[in-house]
C-alpha positions as CSV (number, residue, x, y, z in Angstrom):
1,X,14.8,-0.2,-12.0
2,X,12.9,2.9,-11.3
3,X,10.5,3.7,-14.1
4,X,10.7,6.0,-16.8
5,X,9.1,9.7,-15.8
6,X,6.9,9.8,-19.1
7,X,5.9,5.9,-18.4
8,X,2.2,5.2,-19.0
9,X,0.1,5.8,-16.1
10,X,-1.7,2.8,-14.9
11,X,-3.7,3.7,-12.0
12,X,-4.9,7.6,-11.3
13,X,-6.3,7.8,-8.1
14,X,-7.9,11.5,-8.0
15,X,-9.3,13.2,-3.9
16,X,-10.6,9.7,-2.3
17,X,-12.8,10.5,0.5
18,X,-13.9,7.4,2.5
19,X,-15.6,7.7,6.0
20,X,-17.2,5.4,8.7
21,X,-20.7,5.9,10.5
22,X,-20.0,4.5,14.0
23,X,-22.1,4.8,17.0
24,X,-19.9,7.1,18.3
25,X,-19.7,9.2,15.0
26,X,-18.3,9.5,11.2
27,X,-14.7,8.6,11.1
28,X,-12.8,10.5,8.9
29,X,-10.5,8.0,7.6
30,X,-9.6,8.8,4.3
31,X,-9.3,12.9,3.6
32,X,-9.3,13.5,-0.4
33,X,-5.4,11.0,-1.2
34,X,-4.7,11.2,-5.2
35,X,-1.7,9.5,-6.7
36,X,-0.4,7.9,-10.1
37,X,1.0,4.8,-10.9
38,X,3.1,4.0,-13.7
39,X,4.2,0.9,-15.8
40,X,7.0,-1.0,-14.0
41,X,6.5,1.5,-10.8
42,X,7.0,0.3,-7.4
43,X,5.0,3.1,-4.7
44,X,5.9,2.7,-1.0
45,X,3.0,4.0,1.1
46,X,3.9,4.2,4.8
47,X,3.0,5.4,8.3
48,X,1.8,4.3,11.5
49,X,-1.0,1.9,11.9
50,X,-4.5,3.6,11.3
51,X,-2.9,6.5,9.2
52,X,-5.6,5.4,6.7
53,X,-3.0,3.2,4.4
54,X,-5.2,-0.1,3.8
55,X,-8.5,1.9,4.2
56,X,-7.6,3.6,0.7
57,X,-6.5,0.7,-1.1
58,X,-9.2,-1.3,-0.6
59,X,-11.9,1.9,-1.2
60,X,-10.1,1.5,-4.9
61,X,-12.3,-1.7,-5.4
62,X,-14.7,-1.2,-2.4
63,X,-13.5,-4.0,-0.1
64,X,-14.1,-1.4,2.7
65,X,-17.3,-3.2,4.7
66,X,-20.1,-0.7,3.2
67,X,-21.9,-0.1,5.6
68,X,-20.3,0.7,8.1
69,X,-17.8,2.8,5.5
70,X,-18.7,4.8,2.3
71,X,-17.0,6.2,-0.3
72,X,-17.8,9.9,-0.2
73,X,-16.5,11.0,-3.3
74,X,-13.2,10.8,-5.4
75,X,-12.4,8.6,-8.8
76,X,-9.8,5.8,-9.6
77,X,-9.0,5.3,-13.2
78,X,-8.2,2.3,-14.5
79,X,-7.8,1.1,-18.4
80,X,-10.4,4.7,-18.7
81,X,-12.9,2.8,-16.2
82,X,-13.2,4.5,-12.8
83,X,-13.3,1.7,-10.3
84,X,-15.4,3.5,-7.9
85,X,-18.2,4.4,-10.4
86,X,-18.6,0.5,-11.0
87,X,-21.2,-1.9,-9.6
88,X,-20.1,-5.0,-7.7
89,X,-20.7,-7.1,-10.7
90,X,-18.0,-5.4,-13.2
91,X,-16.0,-4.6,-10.2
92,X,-15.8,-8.8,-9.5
93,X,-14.5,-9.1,-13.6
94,X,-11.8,-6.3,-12.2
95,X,-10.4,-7.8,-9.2
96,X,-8.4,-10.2,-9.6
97,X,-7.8,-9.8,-13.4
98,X,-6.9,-6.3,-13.5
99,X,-5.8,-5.5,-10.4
100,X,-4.3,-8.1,-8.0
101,X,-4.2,-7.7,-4.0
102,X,-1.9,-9.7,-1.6
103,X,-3.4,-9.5,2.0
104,X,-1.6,-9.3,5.3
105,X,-2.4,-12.6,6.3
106,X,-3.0,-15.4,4.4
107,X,-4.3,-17.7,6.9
108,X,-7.6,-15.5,7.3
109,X,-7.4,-15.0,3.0
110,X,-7.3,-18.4,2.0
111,X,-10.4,-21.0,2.5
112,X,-9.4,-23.5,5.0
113,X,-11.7,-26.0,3.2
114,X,-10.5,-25.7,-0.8
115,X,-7.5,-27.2,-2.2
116,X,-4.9,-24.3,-3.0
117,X,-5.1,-25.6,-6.5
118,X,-9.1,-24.5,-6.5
119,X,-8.6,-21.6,-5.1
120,X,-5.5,-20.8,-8.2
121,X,-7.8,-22.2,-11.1
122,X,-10.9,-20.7,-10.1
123,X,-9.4,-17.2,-11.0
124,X,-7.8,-18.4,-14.2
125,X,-11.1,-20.1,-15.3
126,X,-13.1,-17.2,-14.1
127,X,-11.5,-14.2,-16.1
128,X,-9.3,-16.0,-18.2
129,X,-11.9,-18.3,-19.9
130,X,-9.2,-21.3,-19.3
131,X,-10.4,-24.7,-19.0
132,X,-9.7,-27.0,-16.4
133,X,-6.7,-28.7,-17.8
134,X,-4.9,-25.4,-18.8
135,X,-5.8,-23.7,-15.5
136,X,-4.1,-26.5,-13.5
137,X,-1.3,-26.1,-16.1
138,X,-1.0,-22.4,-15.4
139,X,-1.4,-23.1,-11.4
140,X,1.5,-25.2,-11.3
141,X,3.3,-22.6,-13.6
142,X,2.6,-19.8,-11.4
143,X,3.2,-21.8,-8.4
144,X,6.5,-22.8,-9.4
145,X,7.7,-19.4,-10.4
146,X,6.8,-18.1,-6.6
147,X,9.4,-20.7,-5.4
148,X,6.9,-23.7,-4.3
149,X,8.5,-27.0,-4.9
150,X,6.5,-30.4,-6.2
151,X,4.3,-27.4,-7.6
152,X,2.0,-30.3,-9.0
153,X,1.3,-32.4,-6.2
154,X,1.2,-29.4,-4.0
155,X,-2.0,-28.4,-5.9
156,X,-4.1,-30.8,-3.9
157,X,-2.9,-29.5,-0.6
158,X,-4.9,-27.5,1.7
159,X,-3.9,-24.2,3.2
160,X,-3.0,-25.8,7.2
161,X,-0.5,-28.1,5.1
162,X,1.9,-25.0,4.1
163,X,3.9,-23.2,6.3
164,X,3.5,-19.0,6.9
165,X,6.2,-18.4,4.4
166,X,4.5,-20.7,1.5
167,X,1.4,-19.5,2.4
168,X,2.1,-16.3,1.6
169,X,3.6,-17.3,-1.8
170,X,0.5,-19.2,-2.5
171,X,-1.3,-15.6,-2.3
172,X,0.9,-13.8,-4.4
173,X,0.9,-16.6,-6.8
174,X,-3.3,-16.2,-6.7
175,X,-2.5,-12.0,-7.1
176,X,-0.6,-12.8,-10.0
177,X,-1.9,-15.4,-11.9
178,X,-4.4,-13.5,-14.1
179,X,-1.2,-10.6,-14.9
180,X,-3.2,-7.8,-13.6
181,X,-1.4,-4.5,-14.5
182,X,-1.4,-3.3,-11.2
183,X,-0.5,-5.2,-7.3
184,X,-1.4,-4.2,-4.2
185,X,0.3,-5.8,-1.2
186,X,-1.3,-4.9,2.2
187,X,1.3,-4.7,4.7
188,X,2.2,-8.6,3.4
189,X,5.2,-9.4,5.5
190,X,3.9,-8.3,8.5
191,X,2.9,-11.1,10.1
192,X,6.1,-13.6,9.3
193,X,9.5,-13.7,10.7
194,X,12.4,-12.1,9.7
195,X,13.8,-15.0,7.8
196,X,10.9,-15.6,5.8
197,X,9.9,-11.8,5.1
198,X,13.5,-11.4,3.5
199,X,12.6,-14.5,1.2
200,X,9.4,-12.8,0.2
201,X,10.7,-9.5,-0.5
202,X,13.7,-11.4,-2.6
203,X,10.9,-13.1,-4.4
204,X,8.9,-9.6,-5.0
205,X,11.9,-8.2,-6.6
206,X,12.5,-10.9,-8.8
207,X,9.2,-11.0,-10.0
208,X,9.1,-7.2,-10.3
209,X,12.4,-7.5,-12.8
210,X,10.6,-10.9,-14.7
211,X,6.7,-9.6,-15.0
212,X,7.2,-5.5,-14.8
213,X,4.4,-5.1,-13.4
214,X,3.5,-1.5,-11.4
215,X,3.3,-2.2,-7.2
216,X,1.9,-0.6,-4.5
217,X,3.4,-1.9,-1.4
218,X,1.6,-0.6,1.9
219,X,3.3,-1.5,5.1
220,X,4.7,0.7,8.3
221,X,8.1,-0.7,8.1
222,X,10.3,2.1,6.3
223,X,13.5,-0.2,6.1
224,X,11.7,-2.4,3.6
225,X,10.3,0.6,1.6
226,X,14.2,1.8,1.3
227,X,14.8,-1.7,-0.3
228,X,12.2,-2.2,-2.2
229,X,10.2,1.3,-3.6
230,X,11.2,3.6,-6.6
231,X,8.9,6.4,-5.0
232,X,7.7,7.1,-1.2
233,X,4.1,7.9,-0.4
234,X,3.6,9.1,3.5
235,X,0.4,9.4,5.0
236,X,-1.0,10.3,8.8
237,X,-4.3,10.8,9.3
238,X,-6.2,10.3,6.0
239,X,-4.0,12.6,4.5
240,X,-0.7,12.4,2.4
241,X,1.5,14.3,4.3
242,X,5.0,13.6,1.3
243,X,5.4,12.4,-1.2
244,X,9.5,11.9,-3.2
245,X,11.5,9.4,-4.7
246,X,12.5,7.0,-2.2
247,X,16.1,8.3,-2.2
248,X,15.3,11.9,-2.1
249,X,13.2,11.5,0.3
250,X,15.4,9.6,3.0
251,X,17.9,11.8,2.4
252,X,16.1,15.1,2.6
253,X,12.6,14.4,4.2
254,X,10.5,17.1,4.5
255,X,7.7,17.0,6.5
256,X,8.2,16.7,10.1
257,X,6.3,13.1,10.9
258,X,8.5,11.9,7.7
259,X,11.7,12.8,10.1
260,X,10.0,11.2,12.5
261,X,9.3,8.4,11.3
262,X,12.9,7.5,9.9
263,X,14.3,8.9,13.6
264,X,12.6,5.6,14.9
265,X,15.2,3.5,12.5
266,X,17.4,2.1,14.3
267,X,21.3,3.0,13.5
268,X,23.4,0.0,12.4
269,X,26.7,2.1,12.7
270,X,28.8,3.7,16.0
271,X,27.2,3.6,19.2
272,X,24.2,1.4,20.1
273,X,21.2,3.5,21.4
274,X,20.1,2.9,25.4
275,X,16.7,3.3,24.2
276,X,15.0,3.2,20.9
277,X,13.3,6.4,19.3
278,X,9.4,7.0,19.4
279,X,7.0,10.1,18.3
280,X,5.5,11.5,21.2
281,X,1.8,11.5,21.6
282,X,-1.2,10.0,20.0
283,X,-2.7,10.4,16.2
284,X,-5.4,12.4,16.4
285,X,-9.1,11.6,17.1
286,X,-10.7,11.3,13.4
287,X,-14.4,11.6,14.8
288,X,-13.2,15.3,14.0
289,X,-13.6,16.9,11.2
290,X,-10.1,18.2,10.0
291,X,-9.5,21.7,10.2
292,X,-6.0,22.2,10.4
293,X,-2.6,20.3,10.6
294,X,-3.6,16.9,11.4
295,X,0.1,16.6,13.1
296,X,0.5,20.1,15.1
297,X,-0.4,18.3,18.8
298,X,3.0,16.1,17.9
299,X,4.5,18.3,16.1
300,X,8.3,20.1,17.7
301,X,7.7,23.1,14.5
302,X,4.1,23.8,14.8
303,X,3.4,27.7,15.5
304,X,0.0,29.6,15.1
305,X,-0.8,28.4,11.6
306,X,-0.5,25.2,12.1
307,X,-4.3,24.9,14.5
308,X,-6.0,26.8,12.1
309,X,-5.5,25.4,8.8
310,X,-4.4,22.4,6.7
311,X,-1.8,22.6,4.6
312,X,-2.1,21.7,1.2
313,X,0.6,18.9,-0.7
314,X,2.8,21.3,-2.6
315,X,6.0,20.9,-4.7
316,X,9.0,22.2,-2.9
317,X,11.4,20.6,-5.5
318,X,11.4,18.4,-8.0
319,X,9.2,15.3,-8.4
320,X,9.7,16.4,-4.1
321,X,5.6,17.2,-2.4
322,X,5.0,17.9,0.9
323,X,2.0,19.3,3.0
324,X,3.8,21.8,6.0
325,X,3.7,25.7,7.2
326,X,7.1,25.0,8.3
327,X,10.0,25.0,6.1
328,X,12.7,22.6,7.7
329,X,15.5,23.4,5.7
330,X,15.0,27.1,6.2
331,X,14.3,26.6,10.0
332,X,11.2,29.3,8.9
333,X,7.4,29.2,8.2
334,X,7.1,28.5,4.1
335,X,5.5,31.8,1.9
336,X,1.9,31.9,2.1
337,X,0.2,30.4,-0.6
């Protein structure tokens, strides 16, 4: 159920900047992204690979590799605590407790070498203060209500002795075993098959509806985001380019790379396509600074404006942002502003 519009806020994320020194130059990966979350909230953040998705969810608790990367500037509020402003030590009593992260694969997440049920307990014993007996207790709980069977004698199994699919539940069961207020699941059905990637996003949902917990799900695949998100979060570039409820914005996108984007769907009704949809062109070399529209060299509506400045994310209808010269609807260039 989509949240309540004066729901409690969660997580304020206010102009995160985050950049990499290369040899080649400073990346500009992440270019000033603020959003809420509420209580209960589900936020889809989309777009192509590279558009700066994972980079900003993991500058929230600074699992970006510092150096090469550093957070410039920009604040993440959680419980009145900005995340960013914390040292490694009181960021460590966060994760895990306060905010939980599912990774994309949980091969290269897990340790090969610790019993799932050490790698479960050790959180629960760590923030929770639990001892031994009633962390293997909870462990077998949380296992159990992810949808692994023989939850207790799966405890002493390694990760290589689970397949993709129960891997995967393993790490949301670690995510969620210390109820953190707010998930974070990086692109986490990427890497399995169809089959198994419905299960998971069946299981997500019922959890959603049992726990109410607020989600951010990051992934490039808008068809799940249509199933699964109560708002839509695009970005391209480092920058948020819309932002709408997930219905509004399907219906009525706004931004051009958002039309895009759903053009590549493919249609499930009349006619099949001889050839699958793509956006033309490349993203745009970050080592740049950005000056203007990150999306004008792709872009069928760019005019003059559009190569020599930005465009801000402005409302251009309710609870409906979007960051364009060009008016779609209007088939005109928007007021100036």
């Amino acid at each position: 159920m989509p949240p309540d519009k004066a729901a409690d806020v969660v997580l304020s994320v206010n102009n995160i900047v985050t950049r990499f020194n290369t040899a080649e130059g400073t990346v500009h990966a992440v270019n000033g992204v603020s959003f809420d979350v509420h209580a209960g909230e589900l936020l889809g953040v989309v777009g192509e690979s590279g558009c700066g998705k994972s980079v900003t969810m993991m500058s929230l608790v600074k699992l970006v590799p510092m150096p090469p990367a550093k957070i410039v500037k920009g604040s993440a509020m959680l419980d009145s605590k900005d995340l960013i402003q914390m040292d490694l030590d009181e960021l460590q009593r966060v994760r895990g407790a306060h905010i939980g992260f599912i990774f994309q694969d949980p091969m290269t997440s897990l340790n090969p070498v610790l019993t799932v049920g050490y790698q479960l307990t050790e959180a629960l014993r760590l923030h929770k203060r639990m001892s031994k007996k009633a962390a293997r207790a909870r462990a077998v709980e949380i296992l159990e209500l992810v949808g692994i069977p023989l939850a207790d004698k799966r405890l002493n199994d390694f990760p290589h002795q689970f397949s993709g699919g129960m891997r995967q539940r393993v790490m949301i069961a670690i995510a969620l075993s210390c109820d953190p207020k707010v998930l974070i699941a990086d692109e986490p059905t990427t890497a399995l098959d169809v089959t198994i990637q419905a299960q998971i996003l069946d299981l997500v949902k019922r959890l959603r509806e049992e726990l109410g917990m607020a989600i951010v799900w990051v992934t490039h695949d808008l068809g799940v985001v249509a199933s699964l998100a109560d708002r839509v979060m695009v970005m391209y570039s480092g920058f948020i380019v819309e932002r709408a409820d997930v219905e509004q914005l399907y219906a009525e996108p706004k931004h051009p790379y958002t039309m895009a984007l759903l053009a590549t769907l493919p249609e499930l009704e009349g006619e099949r396509a001889t050839r699958l949809e793509s956006i033309e062109g490349q993203p745009p070399d970050q080592l740049r600074a950005p000056t203007s529209c990150p999306f004008e060299p792709r872009c069928s509506y760019a005019f003059d404006r559009c190569s020599r400045e930005n465009p801000l994310l402005k409302f251009v209808a309710e609870g409906h942002e979007v960051a364009c010269w060009w008016d779609v609807e209007k088939n005109t260039p928007r007021e100036a502003n």
